[in-house]
C-alpha positions as CSV (number, residue, x, y, z in Angstrom):
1,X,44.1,1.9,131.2
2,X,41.0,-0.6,132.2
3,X,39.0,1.1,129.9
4,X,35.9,-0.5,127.9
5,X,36.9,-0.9,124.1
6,X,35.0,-1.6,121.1
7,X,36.9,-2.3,118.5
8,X,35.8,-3.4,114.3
9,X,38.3,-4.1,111.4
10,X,39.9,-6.7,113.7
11,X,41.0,-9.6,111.2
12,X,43.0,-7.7,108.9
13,X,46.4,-6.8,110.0
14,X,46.4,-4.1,112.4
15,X,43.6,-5.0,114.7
16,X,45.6,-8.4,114.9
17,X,48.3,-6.8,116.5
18,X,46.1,-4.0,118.0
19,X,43.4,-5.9,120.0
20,X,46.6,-7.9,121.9
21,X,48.1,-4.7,122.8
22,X,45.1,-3.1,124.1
23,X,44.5,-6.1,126.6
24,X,48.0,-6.2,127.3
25,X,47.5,-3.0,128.7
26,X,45.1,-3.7,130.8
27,X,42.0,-2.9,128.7
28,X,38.8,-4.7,128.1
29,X,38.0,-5.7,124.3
30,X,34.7,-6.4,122.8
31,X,35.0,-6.8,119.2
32,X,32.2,-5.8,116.8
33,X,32.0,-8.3,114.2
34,X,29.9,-9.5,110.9
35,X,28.2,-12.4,110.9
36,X,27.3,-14.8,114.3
37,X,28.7,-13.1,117.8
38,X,30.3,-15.4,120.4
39,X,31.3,-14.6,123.5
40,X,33.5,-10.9,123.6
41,X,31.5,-9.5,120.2
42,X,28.7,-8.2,119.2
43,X,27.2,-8.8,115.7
44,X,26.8,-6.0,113.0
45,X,25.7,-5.8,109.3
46,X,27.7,-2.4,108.3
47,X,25.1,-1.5,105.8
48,X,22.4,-1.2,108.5
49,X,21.2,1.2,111.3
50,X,23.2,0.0,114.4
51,X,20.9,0.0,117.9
52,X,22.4,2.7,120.6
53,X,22.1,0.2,123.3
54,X,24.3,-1.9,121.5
55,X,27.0,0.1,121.1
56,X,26.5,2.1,125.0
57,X,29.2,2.9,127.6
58,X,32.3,2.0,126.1
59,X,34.9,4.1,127.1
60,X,36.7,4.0,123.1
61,X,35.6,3.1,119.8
62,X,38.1,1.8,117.5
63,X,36.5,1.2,113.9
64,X,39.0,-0.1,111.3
65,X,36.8,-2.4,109.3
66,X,36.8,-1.9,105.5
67,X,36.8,-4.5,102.4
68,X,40.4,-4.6,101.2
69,X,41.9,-2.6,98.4
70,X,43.8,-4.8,97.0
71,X,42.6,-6.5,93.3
72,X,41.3,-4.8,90.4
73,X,39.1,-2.0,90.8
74,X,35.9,-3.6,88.8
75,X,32.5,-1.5,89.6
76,X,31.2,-4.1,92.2
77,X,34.8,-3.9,93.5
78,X,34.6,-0.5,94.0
79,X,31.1,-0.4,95.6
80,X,32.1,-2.3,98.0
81,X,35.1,-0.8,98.7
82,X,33.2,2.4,99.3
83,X,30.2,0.9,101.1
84,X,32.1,-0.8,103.5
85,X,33.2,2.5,104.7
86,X,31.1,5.1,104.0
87,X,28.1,3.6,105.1
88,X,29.9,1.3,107.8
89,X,31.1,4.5,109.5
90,X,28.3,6.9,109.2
91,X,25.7,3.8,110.8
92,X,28.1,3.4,113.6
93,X,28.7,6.8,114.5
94,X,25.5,7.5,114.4
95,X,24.2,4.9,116.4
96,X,27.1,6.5,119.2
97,X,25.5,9.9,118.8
98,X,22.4,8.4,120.2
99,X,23.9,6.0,122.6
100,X,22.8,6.7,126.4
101,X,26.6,6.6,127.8
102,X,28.6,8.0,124.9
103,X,32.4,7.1,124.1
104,X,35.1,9.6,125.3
105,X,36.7,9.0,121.7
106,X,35.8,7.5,118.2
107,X,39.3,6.8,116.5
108,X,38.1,5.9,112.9
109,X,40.6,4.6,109.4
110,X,40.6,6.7,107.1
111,X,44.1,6.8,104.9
112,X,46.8,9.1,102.9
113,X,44.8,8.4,99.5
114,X,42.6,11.4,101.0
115,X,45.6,13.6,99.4
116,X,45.5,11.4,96.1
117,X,48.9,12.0,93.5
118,X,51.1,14.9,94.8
119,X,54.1,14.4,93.1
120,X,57.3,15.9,95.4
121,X,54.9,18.0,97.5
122,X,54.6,17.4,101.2
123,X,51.7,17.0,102.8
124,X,50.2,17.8,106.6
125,X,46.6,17.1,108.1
126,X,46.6,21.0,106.9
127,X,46.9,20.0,102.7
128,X,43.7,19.9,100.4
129,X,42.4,16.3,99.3
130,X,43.3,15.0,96.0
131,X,41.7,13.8,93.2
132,X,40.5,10.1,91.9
133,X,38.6,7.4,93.4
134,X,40.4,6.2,96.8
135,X,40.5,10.3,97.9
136,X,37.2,10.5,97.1
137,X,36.3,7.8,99.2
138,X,38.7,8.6,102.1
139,X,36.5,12.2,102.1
140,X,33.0,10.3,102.1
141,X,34.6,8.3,105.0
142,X,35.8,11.0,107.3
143,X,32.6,12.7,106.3
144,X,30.4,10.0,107.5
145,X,31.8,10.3,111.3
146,X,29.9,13.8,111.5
147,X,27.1,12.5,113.8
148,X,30.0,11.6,116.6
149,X,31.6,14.5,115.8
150,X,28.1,16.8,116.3
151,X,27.4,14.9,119.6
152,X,30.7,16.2,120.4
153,X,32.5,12.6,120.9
154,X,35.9,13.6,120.0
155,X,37.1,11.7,116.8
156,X,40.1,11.0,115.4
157,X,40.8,10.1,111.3
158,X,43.6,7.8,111.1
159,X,45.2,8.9,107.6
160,X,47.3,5.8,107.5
161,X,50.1,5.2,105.5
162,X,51.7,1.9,104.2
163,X,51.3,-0.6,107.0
164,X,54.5,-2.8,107.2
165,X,53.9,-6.1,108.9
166,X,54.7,-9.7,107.8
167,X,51.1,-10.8,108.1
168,X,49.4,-8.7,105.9
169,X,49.0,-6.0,103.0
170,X,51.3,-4.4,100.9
171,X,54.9,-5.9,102.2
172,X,53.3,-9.6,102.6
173,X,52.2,-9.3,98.8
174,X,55.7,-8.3,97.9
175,X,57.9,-10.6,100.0
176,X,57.9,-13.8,97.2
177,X,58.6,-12.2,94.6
178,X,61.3,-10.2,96.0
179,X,62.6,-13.5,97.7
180,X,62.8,-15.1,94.8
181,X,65.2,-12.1,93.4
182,X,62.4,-11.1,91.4
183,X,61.9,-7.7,93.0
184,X,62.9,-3.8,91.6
185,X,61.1,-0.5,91.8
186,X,57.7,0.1,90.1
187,X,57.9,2.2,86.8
188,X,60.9,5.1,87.4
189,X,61.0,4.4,91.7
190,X,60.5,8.3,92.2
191,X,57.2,8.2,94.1
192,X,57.1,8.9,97.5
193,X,56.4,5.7,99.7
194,X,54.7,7.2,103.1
195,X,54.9,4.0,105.6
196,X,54.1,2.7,109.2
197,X,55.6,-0.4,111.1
198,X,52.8,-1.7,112.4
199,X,54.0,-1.2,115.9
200,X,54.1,2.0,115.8
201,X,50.5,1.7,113.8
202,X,49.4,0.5,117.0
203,X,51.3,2.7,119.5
204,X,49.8,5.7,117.6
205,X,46.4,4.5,118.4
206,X,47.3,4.1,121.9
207,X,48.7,7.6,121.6
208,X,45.7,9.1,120.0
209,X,43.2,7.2,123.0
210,X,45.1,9.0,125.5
211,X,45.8,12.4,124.0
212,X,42.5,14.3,124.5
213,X,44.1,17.3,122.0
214,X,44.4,14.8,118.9
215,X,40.8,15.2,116.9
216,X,40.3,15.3,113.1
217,X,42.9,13.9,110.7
218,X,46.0,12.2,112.0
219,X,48.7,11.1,109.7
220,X,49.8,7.7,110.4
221,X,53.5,7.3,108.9
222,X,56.7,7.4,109.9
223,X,58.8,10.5,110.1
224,X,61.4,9.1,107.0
225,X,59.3,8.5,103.6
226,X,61.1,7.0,100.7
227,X,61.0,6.8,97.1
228,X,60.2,3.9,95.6
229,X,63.4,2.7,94.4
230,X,65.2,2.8,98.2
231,X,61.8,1.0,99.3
232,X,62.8,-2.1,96.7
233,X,66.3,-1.7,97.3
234,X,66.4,-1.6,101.2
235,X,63.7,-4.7,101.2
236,X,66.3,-6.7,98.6
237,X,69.0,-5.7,101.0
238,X,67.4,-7.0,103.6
239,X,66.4,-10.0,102.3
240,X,70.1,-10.3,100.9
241,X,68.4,-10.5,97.4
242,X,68.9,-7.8,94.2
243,X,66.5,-5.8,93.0
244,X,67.1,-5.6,89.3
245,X,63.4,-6.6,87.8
246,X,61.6,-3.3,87.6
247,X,57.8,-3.2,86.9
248,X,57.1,-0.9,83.8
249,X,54.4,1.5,84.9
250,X,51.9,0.2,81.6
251,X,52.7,-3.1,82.8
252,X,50.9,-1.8,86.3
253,X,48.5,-0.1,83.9
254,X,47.2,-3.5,82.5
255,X,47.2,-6.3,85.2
256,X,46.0,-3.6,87.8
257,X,44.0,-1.0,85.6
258,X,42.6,1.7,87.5
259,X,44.1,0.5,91.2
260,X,47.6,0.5,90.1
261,X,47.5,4.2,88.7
262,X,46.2,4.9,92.3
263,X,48.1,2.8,94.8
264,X,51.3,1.8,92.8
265,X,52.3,4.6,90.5
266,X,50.8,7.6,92.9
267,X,53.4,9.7,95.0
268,X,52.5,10.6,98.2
269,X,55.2,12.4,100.6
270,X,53.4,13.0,104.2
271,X,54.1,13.9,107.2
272,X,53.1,13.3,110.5
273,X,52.9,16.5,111.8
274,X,50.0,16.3,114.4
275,X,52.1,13.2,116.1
276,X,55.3,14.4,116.1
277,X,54.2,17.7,117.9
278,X,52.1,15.9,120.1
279,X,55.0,14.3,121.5
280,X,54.7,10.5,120.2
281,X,58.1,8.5,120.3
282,X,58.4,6.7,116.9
283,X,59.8,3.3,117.5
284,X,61.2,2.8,113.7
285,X,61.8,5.8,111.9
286,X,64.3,4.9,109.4
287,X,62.6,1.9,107.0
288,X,65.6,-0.3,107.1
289,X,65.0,-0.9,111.2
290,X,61.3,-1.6,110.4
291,X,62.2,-4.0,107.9
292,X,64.5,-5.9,109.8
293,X,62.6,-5.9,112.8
294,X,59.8,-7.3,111.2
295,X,61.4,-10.0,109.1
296,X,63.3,-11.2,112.2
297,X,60.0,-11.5,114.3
């Protein structure tokens, strides 16, 4: 590719695998970071105006950075969780809006809480946002790229599903437990489970940087979403555990209050349309491969 990349979000899981890949490929990284920049980075405070020249001819823009989800949703909690990304995104597109040498492409997170609880319904790019708090903030968020999107960089939402990867979110937080035997569905298992290996997390990015027809909302997930119960049951299998210890869904109520109702109890059956008809070959679409794959790396 040798292109110039700047890249944000990268300690969390999928810039770990991403920023690799990208180099692999042949690609020069420069990661924007918080805090003190060494050598490869350049420093940014998310909640403040972002200098053009600092952010000036690179070829991509990759911005994943957000403060994690995960925890109870307490008001500071949620602040942040909103801040990080509403304000984050909209500083840094708009200081590429102004930049001298523009990017070709702003590929910026964004995720499938945009459609909030749809029960059995399946969703495209094409379906109406939800309700609650994380589709609220997945709007703002996708909102806040406008100024790239007016200074006609083309800019990609990644509406990303459940990342699957042993360093990080969702399936990290579940392995002990469901090591230990301790695992089973959460409250009745019928919600729709829309995931991504992260491989294919990252080959979708790769996808979108050198597709010039993918703009707007992307879904990020895997062609085969599961309910709930086959998620517990295919991870127990795989881990040659059982999965007879359900989670009663006002158990989720009280130790997660207002994040478990969202994240845990809400059904979300997506599709992704825009990448399967722009021709991207899914490395895992069956969850069983993913998981094994993953817990044999």
């Amino acid at each position: 590719m040798n292109s110039r990349i700047l890249v944000s979000g990268v300690s969390g899981p999928i810039g770990a695998a991403l920023v690799p890949s990208l180099r692999t490929s042949g690609c020069s990284v420069i990661r924007l970071v918080r805090g003190p920049a060494s050598a490869g980075q350049i420093a940014w405070d998310p909640a403040k105006p972002l200098a053009p020249e600092t952010v000036s001819g690179f070829d991509a823009v990759i911005h994943l950075a957000g403060e994690g989800v995960f925890g109870r949703w307490t008001a500071p909690k949620m602040a942040k969780i909103r801040d990080s990304r509403v304000k984050g995104t909209f500083n840094l597109a708009a200081a590429l809006a102004r930049a001298e040498n523009k990017p070709n492409v702003f590929v910026c997170g964004s995720a499938i809480g945009y459609y909030g609880n749809r029960g059995d319904e399946t969703l495209s790019e094409e379906s109406a946002p939800g309700t609650g708090f994380l589709s609220q903030v997945c709007q703002e968020w996708e909102e806040a790229t406008m100024p790239a999107v007016q200074a006609d960089i083309r800019t990609a939402h990644l509406r990303t599903g459940i990342v699957l990867s042993s360093s990080g979110g969702a399936l990290k937080a579940m392995l002990l437990p469901f090591k230990l035997g301790l695992g089973g569905r959460t409250a009745d298992g019928r919600q729709w489970m829309s995931w991504i290996d992260v491989q294919d997390m990252v080959g979708a990015i790769h996808h979108i940087l050198k597709n010039d027809l993918l703009q707007g909302p992307v879904n990020i997930v895997a062609p085969k979403p599961v309910r709930n119960a086959e998620f517990a049951k295919t991870l127990a299998s795989v881990l040659s555990r059982p999965a007879v210890f359900p989670i009663p869904a006002a158990a989720v109520k009280i130790v997660f209050g207002q994040m478990g109702e969202e994240m845990l109890l809400a059904s979300q059956k997506v599709e992704p349309t825009k990448l399967i008809s722009s021709g991207y070959p899914f490395r895992y679409r069956n969850l069983r491969a993913s998981l094994e794959g993953i817990l044999g790396r």
